[in-house]
Structures are given as C-alpha cells and as structure tokens.
C-alpha positions as CSV (number, residue, x, y, z in Angstrom):
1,X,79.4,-55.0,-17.7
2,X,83.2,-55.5,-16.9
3,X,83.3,-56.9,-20.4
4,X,82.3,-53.9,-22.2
5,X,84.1,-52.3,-20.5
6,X,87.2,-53.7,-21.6
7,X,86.2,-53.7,-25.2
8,X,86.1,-50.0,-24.8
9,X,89.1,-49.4,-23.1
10,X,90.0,-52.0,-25.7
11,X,88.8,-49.7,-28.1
12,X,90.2,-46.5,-27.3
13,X,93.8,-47.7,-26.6
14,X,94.2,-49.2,-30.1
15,X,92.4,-45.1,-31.6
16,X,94.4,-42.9,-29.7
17,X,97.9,-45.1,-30.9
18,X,96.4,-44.8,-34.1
19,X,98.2,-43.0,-36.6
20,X,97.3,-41.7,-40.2
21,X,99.4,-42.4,-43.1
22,X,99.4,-39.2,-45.0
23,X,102.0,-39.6,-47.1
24,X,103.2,-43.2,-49.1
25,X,105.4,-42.6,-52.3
26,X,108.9,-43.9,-53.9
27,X,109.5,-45.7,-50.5
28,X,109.3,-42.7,-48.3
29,X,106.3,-43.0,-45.5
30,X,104.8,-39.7,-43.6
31,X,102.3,-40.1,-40.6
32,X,100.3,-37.3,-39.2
33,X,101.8,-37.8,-35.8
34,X,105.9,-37.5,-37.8
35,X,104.8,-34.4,-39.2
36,X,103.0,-32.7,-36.2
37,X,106.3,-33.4,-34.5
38,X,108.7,-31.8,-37.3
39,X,106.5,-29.0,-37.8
40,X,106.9,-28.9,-33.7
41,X,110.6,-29.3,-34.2
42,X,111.0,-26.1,-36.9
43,X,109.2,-24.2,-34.8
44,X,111.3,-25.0,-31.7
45,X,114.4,-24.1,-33.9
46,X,113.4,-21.3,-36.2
47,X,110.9,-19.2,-34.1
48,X,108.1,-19.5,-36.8
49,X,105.4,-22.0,-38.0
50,X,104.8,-23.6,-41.1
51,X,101.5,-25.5,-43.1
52,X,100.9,-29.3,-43.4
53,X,102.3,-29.3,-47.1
54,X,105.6,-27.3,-46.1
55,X,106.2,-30.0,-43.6
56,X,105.5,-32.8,-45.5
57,X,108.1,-31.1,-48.5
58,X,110.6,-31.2,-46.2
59,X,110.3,-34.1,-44.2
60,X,110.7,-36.0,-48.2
61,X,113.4,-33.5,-48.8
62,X,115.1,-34.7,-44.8
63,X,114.4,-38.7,-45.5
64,X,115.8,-38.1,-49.0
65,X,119.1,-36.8,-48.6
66,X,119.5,-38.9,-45.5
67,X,118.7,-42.0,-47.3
68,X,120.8,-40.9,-50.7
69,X,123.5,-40.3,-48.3
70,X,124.0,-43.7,-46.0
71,X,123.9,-45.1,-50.1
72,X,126.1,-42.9,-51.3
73,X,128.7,-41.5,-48.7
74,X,128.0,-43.7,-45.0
75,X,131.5,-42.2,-44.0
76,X,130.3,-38.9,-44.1
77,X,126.9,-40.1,-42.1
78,X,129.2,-41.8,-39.6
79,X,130.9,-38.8,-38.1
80,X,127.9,-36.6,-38.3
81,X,126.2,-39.3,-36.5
82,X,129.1,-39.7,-33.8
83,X,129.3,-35.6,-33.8
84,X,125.1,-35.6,-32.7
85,X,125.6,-37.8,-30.3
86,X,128.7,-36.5,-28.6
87,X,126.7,-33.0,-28.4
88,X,124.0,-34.6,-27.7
89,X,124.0,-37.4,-25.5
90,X,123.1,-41.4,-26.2
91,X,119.0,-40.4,-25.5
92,X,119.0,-38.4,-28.9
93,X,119.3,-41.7,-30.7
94,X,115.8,-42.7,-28.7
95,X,113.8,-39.9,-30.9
96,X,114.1,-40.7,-34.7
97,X,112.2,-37.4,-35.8
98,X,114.6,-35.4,-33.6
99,X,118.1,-37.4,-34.5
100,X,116.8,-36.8,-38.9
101,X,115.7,-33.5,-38.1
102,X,119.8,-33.1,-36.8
103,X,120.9,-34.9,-39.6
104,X,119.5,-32.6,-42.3
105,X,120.1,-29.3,-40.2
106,X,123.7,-30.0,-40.0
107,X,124.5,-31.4,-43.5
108,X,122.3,-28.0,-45.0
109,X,124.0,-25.6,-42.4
110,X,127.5,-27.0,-44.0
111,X,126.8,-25.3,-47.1
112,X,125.0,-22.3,-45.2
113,X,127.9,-21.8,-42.9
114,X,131.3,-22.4,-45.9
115,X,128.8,-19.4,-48.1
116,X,128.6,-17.2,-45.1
117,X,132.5,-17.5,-44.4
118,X,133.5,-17.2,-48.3
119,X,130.4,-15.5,-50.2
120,X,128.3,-13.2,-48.2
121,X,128.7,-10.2,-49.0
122,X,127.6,-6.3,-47.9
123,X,125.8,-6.3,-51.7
124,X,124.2,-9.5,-50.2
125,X,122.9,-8.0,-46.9
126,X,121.8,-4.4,-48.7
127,X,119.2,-6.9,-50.7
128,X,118.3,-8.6,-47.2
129,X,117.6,-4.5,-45.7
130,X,115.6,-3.7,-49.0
131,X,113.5,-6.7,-48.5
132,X,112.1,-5.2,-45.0
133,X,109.4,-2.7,-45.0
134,X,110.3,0.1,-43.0
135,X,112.1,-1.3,-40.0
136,X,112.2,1.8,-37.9
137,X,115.2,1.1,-34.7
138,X,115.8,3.6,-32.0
139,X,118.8,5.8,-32.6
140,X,120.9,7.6,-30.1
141,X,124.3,9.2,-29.0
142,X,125.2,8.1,-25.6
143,X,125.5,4.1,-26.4
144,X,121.4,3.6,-25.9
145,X,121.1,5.1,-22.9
146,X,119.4,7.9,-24.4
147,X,117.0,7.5,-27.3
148,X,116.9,10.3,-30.1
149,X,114.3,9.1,-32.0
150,X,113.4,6.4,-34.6
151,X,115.2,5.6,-38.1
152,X,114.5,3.2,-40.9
153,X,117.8,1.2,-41.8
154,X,116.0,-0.7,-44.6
155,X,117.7,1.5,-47.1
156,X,120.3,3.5,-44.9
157,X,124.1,2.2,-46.6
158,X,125.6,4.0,-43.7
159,X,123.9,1.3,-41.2
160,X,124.1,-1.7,-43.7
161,X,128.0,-1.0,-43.9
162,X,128.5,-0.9,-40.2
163,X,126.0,-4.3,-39.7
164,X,128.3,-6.1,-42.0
165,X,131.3,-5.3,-40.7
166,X,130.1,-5.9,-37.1
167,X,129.0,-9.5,-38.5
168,X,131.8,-10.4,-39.7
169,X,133.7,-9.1,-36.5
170,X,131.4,-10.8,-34.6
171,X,130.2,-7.5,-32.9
172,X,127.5,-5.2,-32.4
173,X,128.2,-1.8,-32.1
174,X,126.2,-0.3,-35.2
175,X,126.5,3.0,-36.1
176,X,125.0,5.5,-38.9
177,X,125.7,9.0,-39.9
178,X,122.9,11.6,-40.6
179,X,123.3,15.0,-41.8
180,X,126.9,14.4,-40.9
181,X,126.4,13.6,-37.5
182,X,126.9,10.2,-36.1
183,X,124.4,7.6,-34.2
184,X,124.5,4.7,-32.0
185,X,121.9,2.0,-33.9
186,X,119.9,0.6,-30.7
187,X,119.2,-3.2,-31.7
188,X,117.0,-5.2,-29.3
189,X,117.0,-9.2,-29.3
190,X,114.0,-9.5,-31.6
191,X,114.9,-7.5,-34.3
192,X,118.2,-8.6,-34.5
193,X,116.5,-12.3,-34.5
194,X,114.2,-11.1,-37.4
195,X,117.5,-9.6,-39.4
196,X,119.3,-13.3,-38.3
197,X,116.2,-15.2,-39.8
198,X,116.4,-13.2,-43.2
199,X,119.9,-13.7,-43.5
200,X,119.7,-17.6,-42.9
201,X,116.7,-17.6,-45.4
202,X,118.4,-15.4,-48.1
203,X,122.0,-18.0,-47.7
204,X,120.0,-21.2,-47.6
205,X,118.3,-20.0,-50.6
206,X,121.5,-19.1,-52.2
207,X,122.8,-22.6,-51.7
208,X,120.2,-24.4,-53.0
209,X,122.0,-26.1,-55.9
210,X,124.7,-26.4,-54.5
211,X,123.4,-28.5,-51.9
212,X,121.2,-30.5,-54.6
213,X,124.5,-31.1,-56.3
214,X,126.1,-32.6,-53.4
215,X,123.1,-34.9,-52.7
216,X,122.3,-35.6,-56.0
217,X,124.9,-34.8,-58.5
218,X,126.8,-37.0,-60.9
C-alpha cells in the first residue's frame, strides 16, 4: 500500500512539473507555462489581455531581438541590464520571463519615447480621437465641480488642441469652446488610461521599422 502510494505521489509530482513545448523553431523554445506567464505579464502592464498566438508572436519577437542583440551590440545589453537591476533589485535576475519581458519593453519604449519627444504631433493625436467611437466626457464650468452635460471629443479640434498641448506640458487642464463659450473637459483615470493606451499603440505602431532597422538592419 505505502508503495503505491509513492508511485502516485511519484506520479503526480513529475505531471504537475510537467510542461508543454508549444513552440520549437530556428532555436527559439516556447512552453505553455512561458507563455501563460507573459501573457500574465502584458496584462499586468498594459491593462488588457491577449490570445495564445499573440503571445507566442511576441515572446519570438522578445527572444529575437534579445538574442540578435547580446550578438550584435552586448554593450548596449550591458547597461540596460545594469539599469533593470538598479531599478529593480538583484531578485529580478531570479525570474527570466520577467527580466526578457524588461529587456524588450525598454529597448521598444526607446524608440516609442525619442518619436513622442521629436514626432508626435496634434495631426497625430486628431487620428488617435477619430479612431474612438463617440467618447462622450463630462463638460463643465466651475473646474468639475459642476457637471453641464456630456460632449463627444472624438472629433472636437477645440479639445484635441488643448489635449496636446497639455501633453506636451505635462498637464491636464483641458478645455473646449462651444457656441463660443468655454468648458472645463472633466477626464477621469480610465478614460484618460484608454486615450494613454491608444496613443502608445498608435507610436509603437509608428515605430515599427524603425525598430526592425535597429534590430535587424545592415
């Protein structure tokens, strides 16, 4: 009795460490358990959650770059590594999902960060508004205490003017004019999120070849 009972406890240790290989090509190796934990990761960092096949495209895309760059430019992998650590701590170095998943955010957000500085532009963020479908935000004329009524910026140039500058300035006092009379634009943490999220989509986007130039360019 004791002895099938250790086969079976035998047996279940060796299952649950088990883990699936679910992707095997030109040297790069994905398990299940890797890509539950980046797809836990992205989620953790970008407020949304993505399929199987997404992860897996990135996590090649992530090993990829990281791999191309120790080849190709280990000085420049150096002090990002050094950087991670010094934010955050020695233990980062313990998790190897977590310390890649750093790598690539910081090497994309470089390009992300030098277009945003240099590039973005209020023609830019009018295409992010368009993009929404009637995002209706509370409008009123004693600095939010008071709420008007609702208004859909989407489309309002008036509101996409004073957003831009207010990025740039690093502020948030939006305003709009209506029938020539001027609004407070009453922003709560979400939607200002959801506007965030576009505009990191709609820059990383941008930056695409650029980046693949840098990682893979002659």
């Amino acid at each position: 009795m004791v002895y099938k009972l250790l086969i079976l406890i035998f047996f279940l240790s060796i299952k649950s460490g088990y883990t699936n290989i679910i992707y095997d090509k030109n040297e790069i190796i994905i398990t299940d358990i890797e890509m539950n934990n980046y797809k836990n990761l992205y989620k953790s960092n970008f407020g949304n959650s993505i399929s199987n096949n997404i992860a897996i495209k990135n996590i090649v895309l992530m090993k990829r770059t990281i791999k191309f760059l120790q080849l190709n430019n280990p000085d420049f992998i150096s002090i990002l590594d050094k950087n991670i650590v010094s934010d955050y701590g020695d233990n980062v170095l313990n998790d190897r999902n977590l310390f890649n998943f750093l790598r690539y955010q910081r090497i994309r957000n470089e390009f992300i960060f030098e277009y945003y500085q240099n590039n973005f532009s209020e023609g830019d963020l009018e295409i992010i508004f368009n993009n929404f479908v009637n995002l209706k935000v509370p409008l009123s004329k004693d600095s939010c205490l008071t709420i008007e009524k609702l208004h859909d910026v989407s489309t309002d140039k008036y509101f996409i003017k004073s957003f831009f500058k207010n990025l740039k300035n690093n502020q948030q006092n939006f305003t709009t004019t209506i029938n020539n009379e001027t609004y407070d634009i009453c922003i709560g943490k979400d939607v200002f999120k959801k506007i965030e999220a576009e505009i990191f989509k709609f820059i990383q986007n941008k930056t695409v070849n650029n980046f693949d130039n840098f990682i893979y360019g002659k």
